[in-house]
PLY file of the C-alpha trace (Angstrom):
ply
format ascii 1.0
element vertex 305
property float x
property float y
property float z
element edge 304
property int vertex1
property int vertex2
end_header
146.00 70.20 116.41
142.61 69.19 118.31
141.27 72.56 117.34
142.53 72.85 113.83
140.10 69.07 113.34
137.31 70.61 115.14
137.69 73.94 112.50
137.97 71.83 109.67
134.77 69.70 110.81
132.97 72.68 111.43
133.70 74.38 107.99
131.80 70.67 106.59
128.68 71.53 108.85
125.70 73.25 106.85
125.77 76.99 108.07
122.82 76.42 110.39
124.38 73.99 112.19
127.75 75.97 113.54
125.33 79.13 114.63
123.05 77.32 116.72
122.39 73.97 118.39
119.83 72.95 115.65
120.13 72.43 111.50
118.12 70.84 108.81
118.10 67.56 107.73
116.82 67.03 104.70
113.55 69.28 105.44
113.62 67.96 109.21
114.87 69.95 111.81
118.03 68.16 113.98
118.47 69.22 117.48
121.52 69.18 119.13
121.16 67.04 122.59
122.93 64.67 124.07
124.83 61.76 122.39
122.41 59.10 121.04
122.49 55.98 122.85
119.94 54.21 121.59
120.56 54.15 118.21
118.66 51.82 115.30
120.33 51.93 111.48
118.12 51.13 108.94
120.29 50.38 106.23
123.72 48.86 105.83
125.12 52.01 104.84
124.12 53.55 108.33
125.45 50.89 110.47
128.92 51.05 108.49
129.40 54.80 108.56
128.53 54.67 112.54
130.94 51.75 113.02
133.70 53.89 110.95
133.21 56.14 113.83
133.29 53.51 116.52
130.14 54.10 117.50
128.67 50.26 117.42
128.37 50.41 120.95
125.48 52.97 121.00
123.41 50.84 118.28
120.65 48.64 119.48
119.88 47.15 116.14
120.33 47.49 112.05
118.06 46.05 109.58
118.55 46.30 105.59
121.73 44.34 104.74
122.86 45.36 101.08
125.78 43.05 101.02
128.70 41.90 102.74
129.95 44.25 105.31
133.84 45.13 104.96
136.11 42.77 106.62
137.88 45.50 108.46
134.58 45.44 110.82
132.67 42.41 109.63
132.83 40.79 113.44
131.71 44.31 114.75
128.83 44.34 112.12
127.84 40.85 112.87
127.82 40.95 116.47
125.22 44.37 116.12
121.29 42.70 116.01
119.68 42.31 112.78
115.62 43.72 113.48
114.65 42.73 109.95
115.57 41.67 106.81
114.60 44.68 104.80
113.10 47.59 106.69
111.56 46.50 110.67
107.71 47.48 111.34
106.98 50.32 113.25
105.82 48.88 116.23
108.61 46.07 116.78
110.82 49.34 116.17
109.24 51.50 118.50
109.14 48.78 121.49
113.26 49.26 120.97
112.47 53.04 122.24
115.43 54.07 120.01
116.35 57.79 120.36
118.42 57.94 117.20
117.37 56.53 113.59
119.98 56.96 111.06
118.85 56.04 107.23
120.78 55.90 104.41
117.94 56.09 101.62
114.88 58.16 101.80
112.70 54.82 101.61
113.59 53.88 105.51
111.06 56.67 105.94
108.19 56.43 103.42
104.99 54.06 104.37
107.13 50.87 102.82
109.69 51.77 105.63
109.39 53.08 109.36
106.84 55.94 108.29
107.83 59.72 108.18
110.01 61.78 110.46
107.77 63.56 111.44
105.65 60.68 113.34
109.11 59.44 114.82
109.56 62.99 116.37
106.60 62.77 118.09
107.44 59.33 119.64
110.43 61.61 120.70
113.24 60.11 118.63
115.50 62.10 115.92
116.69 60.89 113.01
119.27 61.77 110.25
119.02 60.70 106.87
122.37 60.66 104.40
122.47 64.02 102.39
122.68 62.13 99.11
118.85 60.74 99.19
117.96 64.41 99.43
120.46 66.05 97.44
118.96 68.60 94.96
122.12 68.82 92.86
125.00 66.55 92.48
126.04 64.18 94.84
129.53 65.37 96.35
132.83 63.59 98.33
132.07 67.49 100.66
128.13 65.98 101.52
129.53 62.73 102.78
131.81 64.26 104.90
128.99 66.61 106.16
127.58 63.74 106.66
129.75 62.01 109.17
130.37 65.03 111.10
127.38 65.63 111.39
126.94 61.92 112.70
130.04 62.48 114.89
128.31 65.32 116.65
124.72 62.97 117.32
126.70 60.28 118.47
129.50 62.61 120.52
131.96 61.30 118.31
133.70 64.08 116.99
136.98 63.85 117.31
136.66 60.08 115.41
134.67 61.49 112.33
137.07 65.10 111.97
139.68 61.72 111.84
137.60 59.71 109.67
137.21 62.58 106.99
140.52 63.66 107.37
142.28 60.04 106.54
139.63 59.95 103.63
140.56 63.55 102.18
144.49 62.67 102.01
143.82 58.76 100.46
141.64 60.65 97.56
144.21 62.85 96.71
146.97 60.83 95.92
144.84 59.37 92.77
146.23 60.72 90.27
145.16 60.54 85.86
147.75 61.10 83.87
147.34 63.44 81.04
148.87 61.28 78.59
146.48 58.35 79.03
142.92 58.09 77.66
140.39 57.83 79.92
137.87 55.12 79.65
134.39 54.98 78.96
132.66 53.09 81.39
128.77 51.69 82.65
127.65 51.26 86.34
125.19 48.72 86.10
123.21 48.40 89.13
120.28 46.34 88.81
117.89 45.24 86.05
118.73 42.90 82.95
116.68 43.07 79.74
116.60 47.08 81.08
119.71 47.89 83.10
119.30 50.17 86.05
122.40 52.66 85.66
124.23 55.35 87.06
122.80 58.61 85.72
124.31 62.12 86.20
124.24 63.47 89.46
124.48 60.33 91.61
127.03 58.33 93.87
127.88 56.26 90.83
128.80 58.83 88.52
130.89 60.53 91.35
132.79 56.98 91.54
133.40 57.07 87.47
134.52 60.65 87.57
136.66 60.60 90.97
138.49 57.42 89.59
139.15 58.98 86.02
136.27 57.16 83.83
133.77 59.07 81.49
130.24 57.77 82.41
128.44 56.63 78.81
125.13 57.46 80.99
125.90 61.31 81.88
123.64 62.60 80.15
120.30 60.66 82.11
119.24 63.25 84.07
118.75 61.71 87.31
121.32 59.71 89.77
120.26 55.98 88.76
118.18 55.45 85.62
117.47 52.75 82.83
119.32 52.59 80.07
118.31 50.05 76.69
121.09 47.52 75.91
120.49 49.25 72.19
121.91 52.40 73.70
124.89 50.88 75.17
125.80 48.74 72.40
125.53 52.60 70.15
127.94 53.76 73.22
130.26 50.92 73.66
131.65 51.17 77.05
135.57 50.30 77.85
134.57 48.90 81.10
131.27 47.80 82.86
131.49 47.84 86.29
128.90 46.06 87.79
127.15 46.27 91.19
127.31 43.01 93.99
124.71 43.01 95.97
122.67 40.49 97.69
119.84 41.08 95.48
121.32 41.76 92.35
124.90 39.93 91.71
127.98 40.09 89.95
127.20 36.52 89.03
123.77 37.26 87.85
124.89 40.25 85.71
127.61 37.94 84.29
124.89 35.09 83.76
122.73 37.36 81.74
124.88 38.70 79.35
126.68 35.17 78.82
123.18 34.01 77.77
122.52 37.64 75.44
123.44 37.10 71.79
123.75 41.26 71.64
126.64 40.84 74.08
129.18 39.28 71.91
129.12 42.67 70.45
130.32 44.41 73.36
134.14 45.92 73.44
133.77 45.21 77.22
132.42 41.89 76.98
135.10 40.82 74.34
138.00 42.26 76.13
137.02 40.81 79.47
136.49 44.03 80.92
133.41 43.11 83.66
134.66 44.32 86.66
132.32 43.88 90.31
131.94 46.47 92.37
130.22 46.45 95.95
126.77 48.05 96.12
128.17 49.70 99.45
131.27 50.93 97.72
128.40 52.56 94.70
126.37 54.44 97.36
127.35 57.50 99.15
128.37 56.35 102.15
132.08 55.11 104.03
132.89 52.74 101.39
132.71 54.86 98.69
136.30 56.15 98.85
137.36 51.99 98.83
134.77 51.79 95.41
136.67 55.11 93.95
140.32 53.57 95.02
138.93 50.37 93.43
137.79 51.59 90.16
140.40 53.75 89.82
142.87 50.67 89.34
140.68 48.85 87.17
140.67 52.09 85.02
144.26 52.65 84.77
145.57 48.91 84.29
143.10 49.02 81.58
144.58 49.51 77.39
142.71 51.29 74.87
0 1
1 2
2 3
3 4
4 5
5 6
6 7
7 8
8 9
9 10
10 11
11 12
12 13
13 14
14 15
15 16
16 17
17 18
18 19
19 20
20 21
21 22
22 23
23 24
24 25
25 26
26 27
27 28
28 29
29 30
30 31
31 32
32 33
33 34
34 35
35 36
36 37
37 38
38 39
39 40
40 41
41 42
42 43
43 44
44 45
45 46
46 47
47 48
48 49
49 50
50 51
51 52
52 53
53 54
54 55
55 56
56 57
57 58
58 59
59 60
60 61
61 62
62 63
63 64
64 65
65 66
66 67
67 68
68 69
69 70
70 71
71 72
72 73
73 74
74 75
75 76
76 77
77 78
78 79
79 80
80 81
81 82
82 83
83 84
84 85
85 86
86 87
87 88
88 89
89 90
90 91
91 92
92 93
93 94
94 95
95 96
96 97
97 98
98 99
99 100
100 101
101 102
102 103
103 104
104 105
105 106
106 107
107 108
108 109
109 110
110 111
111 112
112 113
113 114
114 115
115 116
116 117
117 118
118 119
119 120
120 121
121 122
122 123
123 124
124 125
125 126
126 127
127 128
128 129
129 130
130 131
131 132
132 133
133 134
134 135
135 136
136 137
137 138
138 139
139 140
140 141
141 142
142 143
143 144
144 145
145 146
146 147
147 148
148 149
149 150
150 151
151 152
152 153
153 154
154 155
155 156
156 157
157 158
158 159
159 160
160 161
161 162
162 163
163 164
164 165
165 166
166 167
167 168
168 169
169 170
170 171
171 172
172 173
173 174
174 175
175 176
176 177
177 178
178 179
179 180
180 181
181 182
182 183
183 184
184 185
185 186
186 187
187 188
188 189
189 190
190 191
191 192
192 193
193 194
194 195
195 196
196 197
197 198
198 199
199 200
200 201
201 202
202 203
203 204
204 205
205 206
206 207
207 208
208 209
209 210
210 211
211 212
212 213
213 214
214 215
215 216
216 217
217 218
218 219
219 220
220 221
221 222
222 223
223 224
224 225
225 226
226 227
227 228
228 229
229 230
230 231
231 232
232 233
233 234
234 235
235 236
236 237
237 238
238 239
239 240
240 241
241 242
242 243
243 244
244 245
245 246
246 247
247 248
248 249
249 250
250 251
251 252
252 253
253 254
254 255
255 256
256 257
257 258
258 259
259 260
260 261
261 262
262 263
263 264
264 265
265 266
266 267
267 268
268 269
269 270
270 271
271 272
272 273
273 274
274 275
275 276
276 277
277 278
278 279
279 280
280 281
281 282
282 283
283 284
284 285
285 286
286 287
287 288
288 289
289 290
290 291
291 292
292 293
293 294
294 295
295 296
296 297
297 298
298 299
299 300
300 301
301 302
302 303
303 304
């Protein structure tokens, strides 16, 4: 059984990876070494994907808190140092000597973040950012779990991510649409108000709408989040808007805003009741999107056309 996990975690690894004891990253070369250690997340969706693992012993400290963290780790998340609110500066991060950064969104590593790889490799520490913030076509459920086995092997947690993706595979596939029932037509509103910032095509979000049986009334903008004009969706009337909680953008404030818009009395959602929250972590593409997908997909079926 061990070695049927470790084939089926190997057949998730990019090509490069199972032939030699280095792969890319998202243009950066990973090598192979020991297990990480010394390990800093920069945003909430690395620390959670590392502590789905059970790898919060080897992190020294995460910054970049979305929203809450799920309860089924909360006092593991909470007991883990918080370095900064939003990204830490380079030189409180590099006094931490961390041999392992692990980044959710390509930001962590532009000049508003920690600076590039690159400069971090010559300090001597690796890093691994999430396929999805370099993913030149459609975000996929098979990049995440590339993803965390490819975390499980930096970490020397194998065995838990092969488990990890495993338990995740089976959950998905017992969500079932049934052929009979209309699916509904639904917005992912992320952030924004007089301009909503929206799931586009290729993203995390529209993988959510699609996985859990929704149409996404914003296919057809050509990148993974984009704006959308409240004209457009009122010409589109969704059946549901699912809308993102974060700690800079709320469910409440969403709800707040359109109570106070005269244009959204003539929403179908709005008039139904159909405003559903939605975690930001459970909208990105990272451990909790399988819970957003599970989620969703029970706010889509209990709803009537």
């Amino acid at each position: 059984m061990r070695f049927l996990l470790f084939l089926l975690a190997a057949s998730l690894l990019p090509a490069q990876a199972c032939a030699a004891d280095h792969y890319d990253n998202c243009g950066v070369t990973i090598t192979l070494e020991s297990p990480a250690h010394r390990i800093v997340t920069l945003n909430q969706q690395a620390t959670e994907a590392l502590l789905a693992i059970g790898a919060d012993q080897q992190i020294q400290g995460q910054a970049y808190q979305d929203d809450a963290p799920a309860a089924r780790w909360a006092a593991r998340f909470n007991a883990i140092p918080q370095l900064a609110k939003e990204y830490p500066n380079p030189e409180s991060l590099l006094a931490k000597s961390p041999d392992l950064l692990v980044a959710g969104f390509a930001s962590a590593f532009s000049d508003w973040g920690v600076g590039k790889r690159a400069r971090w490799l010559g300090y001597g520490t690796r890093s691994y950012l999430f396929e999805s913030a370099c993913a030149a076509q459609a975000v996929t459920l098979d990049g995440l779990y590339r993803d965390m086995a490819n975390l499980g092997q930096l970490t020397g947690r194998q065995a838990e991510a092969e488990q990890w993706i495993q338990t995740q595979q089976q959950r998905l596939s017992q969500l079932h649409w049934p052929e009979s029932q209309p699916k509904p037509r639904v917005l992912l509103w992320l952030r924004e108000y007089d301009l909503p910032y929206v799931a586009g095509c290729c993203g995390a979000g529209n993988l959510l709408i699609e996985q859990a049986g929704g149409i996404n009334i914003a296919a057809d903008l050509p990148k993974s989040w984009g704006h959308l004009s409240w004209e457009t969706i009122l010409s589109r009337q969704p059946d549901l808007i699912l809308m993102v909680d974060s700690n800079w953008s709320s469910f409440q404030q969403k709800h707040t805003f359109l109570n106070n818009a005269l244009y959204a009395r003539h929403l179908s959602a709005v008039a139904a009741g159909q405003l559903h929250a939605i975690a930001f972590s459970e909208a990105m593409a990272g451990v909790r999107l399988p819970d957003g997908i599970e989620r969703a997909h029970q706010r889509f079926r209990a709803w009537q056309p």
